[in-house]
C-alpha positions as CSV (number, residue, x, y, z in Angstrom):
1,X,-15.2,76.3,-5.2
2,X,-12.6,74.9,-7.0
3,X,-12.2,71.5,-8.7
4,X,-9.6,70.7,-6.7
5,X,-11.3,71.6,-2.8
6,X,-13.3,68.3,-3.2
7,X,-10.0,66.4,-3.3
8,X,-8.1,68.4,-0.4
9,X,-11.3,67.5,2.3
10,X,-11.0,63.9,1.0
11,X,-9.6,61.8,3.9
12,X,-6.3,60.3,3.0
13,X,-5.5,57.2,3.5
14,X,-2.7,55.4,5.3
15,X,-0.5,53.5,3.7
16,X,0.1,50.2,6.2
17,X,3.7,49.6,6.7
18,X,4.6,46.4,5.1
19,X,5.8,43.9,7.8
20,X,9.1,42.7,7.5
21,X,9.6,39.1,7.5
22,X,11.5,37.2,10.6
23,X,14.5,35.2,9.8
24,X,12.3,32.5,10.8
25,X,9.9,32.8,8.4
26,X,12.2,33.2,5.5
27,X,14.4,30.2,7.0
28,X,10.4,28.1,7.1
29,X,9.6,28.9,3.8
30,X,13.2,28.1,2.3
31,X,12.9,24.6,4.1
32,X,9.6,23.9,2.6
33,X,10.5,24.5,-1.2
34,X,13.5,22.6,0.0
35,X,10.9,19.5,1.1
36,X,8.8,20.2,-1.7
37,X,11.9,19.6,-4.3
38,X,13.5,16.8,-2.6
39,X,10.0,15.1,-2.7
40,X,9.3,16.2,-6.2
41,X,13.5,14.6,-7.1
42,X,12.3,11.7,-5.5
43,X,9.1,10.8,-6.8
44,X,11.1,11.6,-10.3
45,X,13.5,9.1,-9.4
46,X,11.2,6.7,-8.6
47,X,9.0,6.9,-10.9
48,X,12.3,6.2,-13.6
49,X,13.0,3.3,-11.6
50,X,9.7,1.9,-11.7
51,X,10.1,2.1,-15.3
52,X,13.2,-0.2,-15.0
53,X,12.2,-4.1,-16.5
54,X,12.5,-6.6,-13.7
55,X,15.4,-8.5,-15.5
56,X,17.3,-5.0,-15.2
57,X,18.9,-6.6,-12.8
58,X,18.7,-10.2,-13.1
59,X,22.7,-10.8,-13.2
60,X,23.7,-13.6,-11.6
61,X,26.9,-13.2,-9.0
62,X,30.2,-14.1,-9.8
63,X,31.7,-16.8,-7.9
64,X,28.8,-17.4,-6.2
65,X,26.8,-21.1,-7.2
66,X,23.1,-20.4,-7.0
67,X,21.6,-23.7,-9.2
68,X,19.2,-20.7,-11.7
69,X,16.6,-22.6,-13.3
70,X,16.8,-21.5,-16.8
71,X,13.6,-20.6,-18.9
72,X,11.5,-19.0,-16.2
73,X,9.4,-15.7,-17.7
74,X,11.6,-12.4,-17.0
75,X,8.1,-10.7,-15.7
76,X,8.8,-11.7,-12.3
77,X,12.0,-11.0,-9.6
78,X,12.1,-13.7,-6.7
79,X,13.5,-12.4,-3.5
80,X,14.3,-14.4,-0.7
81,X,13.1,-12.9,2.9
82,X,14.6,-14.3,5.7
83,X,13.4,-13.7,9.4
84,X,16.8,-14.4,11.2
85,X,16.2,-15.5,15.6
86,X,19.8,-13.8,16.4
87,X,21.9,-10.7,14.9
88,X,25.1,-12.9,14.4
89,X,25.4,-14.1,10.7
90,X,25.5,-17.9,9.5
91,X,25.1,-18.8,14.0
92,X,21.4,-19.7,13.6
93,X,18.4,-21.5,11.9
94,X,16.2,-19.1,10.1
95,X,12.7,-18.6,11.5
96,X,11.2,-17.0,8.3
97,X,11.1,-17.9,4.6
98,X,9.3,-16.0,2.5
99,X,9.4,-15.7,-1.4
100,X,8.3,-12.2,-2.7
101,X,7.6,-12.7,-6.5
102,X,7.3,-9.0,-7.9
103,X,6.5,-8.0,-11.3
104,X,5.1,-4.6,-12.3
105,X,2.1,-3.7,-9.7
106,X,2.1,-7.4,-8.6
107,X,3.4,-8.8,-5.5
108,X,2.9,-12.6,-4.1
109,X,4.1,-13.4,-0.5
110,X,4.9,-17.2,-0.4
111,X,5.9,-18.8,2.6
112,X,7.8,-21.8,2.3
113,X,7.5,-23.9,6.3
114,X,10.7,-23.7,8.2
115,X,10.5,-27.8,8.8
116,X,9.4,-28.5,5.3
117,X,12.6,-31.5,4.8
118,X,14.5,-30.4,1.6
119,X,17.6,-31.7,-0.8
120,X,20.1,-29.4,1.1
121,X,22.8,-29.2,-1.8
122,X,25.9,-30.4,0.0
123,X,24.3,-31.9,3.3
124,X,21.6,-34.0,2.1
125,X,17.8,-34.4,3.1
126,X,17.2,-31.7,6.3
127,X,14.6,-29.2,7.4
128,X,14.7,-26.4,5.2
129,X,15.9,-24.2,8.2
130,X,18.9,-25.5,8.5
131,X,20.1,-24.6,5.6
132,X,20.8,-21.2,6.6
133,X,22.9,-22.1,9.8
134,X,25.0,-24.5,7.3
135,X,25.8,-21.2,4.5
136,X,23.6,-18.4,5.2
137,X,21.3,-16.6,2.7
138,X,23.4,-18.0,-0.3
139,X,22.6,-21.3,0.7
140,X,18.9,-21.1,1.3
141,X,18.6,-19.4,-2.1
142,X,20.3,-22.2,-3.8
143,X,18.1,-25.0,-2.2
144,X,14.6,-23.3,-2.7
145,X,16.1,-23.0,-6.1
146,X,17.1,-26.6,-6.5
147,X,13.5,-27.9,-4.4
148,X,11.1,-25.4,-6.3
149,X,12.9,-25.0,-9.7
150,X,13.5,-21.1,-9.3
151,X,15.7,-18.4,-10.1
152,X,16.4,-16.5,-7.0
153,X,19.4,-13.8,-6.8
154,X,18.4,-11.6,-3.8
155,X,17.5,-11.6,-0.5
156,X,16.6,-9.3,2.4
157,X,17.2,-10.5,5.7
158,X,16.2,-9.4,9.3
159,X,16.7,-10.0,12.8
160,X,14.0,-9.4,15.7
161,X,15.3,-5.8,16.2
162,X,15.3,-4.8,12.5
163,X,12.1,-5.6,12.2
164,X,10.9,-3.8,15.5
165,X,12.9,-0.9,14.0
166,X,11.2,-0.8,10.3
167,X,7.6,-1.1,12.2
168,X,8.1,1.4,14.7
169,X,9.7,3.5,12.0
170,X,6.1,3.5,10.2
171,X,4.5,4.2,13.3
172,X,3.5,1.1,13.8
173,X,0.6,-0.9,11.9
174,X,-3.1,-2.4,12.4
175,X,-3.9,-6.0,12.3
176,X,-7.2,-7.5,13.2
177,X,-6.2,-9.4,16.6
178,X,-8.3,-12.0,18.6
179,X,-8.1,-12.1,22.3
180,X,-6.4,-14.8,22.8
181,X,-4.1,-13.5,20.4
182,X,-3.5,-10.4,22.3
183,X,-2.9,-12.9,25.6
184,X,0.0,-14.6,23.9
185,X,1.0,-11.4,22.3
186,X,1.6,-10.4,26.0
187,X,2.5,-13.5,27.1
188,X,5.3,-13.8,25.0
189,X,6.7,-10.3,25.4
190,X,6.4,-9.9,29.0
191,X,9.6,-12.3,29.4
192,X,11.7,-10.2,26.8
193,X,10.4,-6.6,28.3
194,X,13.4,-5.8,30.4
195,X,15.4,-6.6,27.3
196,X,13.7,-4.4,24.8
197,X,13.1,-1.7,27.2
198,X,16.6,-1.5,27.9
199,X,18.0,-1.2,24.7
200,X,15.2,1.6,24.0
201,X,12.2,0.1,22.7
202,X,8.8,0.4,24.1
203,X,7.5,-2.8,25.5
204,X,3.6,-2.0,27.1
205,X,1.6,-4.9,26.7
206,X,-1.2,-5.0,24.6
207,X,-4.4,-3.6,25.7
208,X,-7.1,-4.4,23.4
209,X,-8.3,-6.9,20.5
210,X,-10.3,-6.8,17.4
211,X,-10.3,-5.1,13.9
212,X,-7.7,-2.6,13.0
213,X,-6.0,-3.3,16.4
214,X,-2.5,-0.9,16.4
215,X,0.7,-2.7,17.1
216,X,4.2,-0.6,17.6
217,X,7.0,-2.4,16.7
218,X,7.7,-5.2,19.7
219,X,4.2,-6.2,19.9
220,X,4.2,-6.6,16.0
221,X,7.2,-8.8,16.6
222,X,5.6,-11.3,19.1
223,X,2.5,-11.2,16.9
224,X,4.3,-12.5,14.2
225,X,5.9,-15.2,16.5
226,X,2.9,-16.4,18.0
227,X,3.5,-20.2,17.6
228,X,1.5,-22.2,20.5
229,X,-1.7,-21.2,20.0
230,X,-2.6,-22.7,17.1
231,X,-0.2,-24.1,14.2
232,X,2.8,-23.3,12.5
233,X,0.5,-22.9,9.3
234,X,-1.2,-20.5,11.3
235,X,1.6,-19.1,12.2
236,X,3.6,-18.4,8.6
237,X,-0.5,-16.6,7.9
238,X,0.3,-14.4,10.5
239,X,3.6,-13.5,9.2
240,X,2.1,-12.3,6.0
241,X,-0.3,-10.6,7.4
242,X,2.0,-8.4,9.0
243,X,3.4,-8.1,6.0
244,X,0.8,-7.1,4.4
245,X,0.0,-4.5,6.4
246,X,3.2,-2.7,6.1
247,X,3.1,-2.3,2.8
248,X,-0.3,-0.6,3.3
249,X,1.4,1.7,6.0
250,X,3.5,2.5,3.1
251,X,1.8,3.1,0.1
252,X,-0.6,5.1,2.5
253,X,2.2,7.2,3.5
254,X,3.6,7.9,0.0
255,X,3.8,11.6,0.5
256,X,5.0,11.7,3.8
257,X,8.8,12.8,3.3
258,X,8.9,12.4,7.1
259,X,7.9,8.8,7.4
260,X,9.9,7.7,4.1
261,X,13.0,9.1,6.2
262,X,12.7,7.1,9.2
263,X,12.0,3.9,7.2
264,X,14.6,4.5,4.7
265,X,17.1,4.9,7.7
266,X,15.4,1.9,9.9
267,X,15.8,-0.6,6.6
268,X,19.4,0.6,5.8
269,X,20.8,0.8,9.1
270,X,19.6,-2.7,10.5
271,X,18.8,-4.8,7.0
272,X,21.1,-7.1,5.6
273,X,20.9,-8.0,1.8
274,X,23.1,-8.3,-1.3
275,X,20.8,-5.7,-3.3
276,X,21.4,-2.6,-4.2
277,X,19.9,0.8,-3.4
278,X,18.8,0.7,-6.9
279,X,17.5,-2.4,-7.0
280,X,15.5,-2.1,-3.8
281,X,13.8,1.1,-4.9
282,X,13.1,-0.3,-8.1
283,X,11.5,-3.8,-7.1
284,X,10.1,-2.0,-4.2
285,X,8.3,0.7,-5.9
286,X,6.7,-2.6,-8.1
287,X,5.7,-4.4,-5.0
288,X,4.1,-1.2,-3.7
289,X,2.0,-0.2,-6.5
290,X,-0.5,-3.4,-6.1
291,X,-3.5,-3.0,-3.9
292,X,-3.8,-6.5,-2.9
293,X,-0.9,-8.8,-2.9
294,X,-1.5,-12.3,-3.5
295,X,-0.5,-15.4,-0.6
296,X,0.6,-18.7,-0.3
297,X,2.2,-21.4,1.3
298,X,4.4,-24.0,0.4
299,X,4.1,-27.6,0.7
300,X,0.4,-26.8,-0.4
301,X,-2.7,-28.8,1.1
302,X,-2.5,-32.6,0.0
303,X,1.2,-32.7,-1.1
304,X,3.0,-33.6,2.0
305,X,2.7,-35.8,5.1
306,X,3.2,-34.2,8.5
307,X,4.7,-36.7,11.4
308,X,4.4,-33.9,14.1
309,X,8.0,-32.6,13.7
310,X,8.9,-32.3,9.6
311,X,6.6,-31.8,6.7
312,X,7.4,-34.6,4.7
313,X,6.2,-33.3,0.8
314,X,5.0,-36.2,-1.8
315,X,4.3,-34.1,-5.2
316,X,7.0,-31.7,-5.2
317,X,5.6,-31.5,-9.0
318,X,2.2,-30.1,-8.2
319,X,3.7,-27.7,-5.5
320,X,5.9,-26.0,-8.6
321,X,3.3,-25.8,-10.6
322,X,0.3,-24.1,-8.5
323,X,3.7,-21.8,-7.1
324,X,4.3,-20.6,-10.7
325,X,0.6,-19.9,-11.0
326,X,0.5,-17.7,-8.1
327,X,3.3,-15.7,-8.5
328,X,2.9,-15.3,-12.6
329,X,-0.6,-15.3,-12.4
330,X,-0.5,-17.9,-15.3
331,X,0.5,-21.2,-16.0
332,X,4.3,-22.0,-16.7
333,X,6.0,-25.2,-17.7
């Protein structure tokens, strides 16, 4: 026998045929390195604008008289939020004020109460509310700038259907709710359900209470507008709950390019503010990076006198100071 017999009764094997790709395969893959290096460009970019000091952009407008206090830390960016009842600009009161003092990793949500009376620079001693049906966001800037001795440039700005639009754009959010939340939640909404159903939105009442409770977008609404229940303090709490909890939606939804989409789309189509794209990214991505973001209110317990219908505030002194600890998370004169 020959060396070579062994190998001729060896079975041979069969090459497989190598499988040929579908277009749509190649067009999958191509779209997920496409994802993958629009996320990675993105996460670059904001990571460079993270790095950006908070008095980047502390330029004052021209033309535009905002009464800066002078001498504040540059740690910090004040922006004014503003929770508007109607879409039209300057035609209403504004529901909402909120400071957000951001620094790097450091967010504090201060509310400031809608009928808190305040030095309204042209129109004398009125409910701080009124100051944006007299001139807009410009004009509540300037008098919480006047009142509290800050430094505020921005603001953001939203109506009842932006703010349904940025929730539902998250997928919605949990809250702890009681049941007698829930019942006004409904309450409320059931007279605005045609409404909201006919421009799109989903309006189902509310079907259950307690921890972690899901809210879409209207139903995160009327929570936030709860007002009979309990108390206007109670009220502004709510308010920054909700908050709150959307910025744990988002920092738990970092990597989703999906959901970063819809918000980014939600917030620019139906936001109003004088900020940049820039400048939102960059403060943003500060506000997002802290775990636990400090709260507030303003006038502060023992400062003010309450006749039922305005909040009447004594020590305007005292409600500077204990702000300026809050929001710089040290004391400044």
């Amino acid at each position: 026998m020959s060396y070579e017999e062994p190998y001729r009764n060896r079975r041979r094997r069969r090459r497989k045929p190598r499988r040929r790709r579908s277009f749509g395969g190649w067009l999958a893959e191509g779209l997920l390195k496409l994802l993958a290096l629009a996320v990675a460009v993105l996460l670059l970019a904001a990571g460079a604008l993270y790095a950006l000091p908070v008095s980047f952009f502390a330029v004052e407008p021209e033309g535009v008289e905002l009464s800066l206090t002078d001498g504040l830390p540059t740690d910090r960016a004040h922006i004014l939020l503003l929770g508007l009842d109607m879409a039209r600009e300057n035609s209403q009161r504004s529901d909402t004020v909120i400071v957000a003092s951001i620094g790097y990793g450091k967010l504090q949500l201060t509310s400031v109460m809608r009928d808190t009376m305040v030095q309204i620079p042209g129109y004398g001693s009125e409910k701080l509310n009124a100051a944006y049906a007299h001139g807009g966001a410009q004009l509540v800037m300037r008098t919480l700038n006047e009142n509290l001795k800050l430094n505020i440039l921005h603001y953001v700005a939203v109506d009842f259907t932006a703010l349904v639009n940025v929730v539902d754009a998250l997928g919605g959010v949990d809250l702890d709710i009681t049941e007698r939340e829930m019942e006004r939640i409904n309450r409320n909404m059931e007279a605005a359900r045609a409404k909201f159903e006919a421009m799109g939105y989903s309006a189902a009442p509310l079907t259950q209470s307690g921890e972690r409770t899901h809210l879409n977008g209207v139903q995160a609404l009327y929570y936030a507008r709860i007002r009979k229940l309990d108390s206007d303090f109670r009220r502004t709490d709510r308010q920054r709950r909700l908050l709150r909890a959307m910025q744990a939606k988002i920092r738990a939804n970092l990597w989703n390019p999906v959901m970063l989409y819809r918000l980014g789309k939600a917030a620019l189509g139906s936001v109003r503010t004088n900020m940049s794209v820039a400048q939102l990214l960059s403060l943003g991505a500060k506000a997002l990076a802290d775990p636990e973001p400090g709260t507030m209110q303003i006038p502060v317990d023992g400062t003010y006198t309450d006749d039922g219908s305005r909040l009447n505030v004594d020590d305007w002194r005292s409600n500077i100071e204990q702000f300026r600890r809050a929001a710089y998370g040290r004391t400044v004169f």
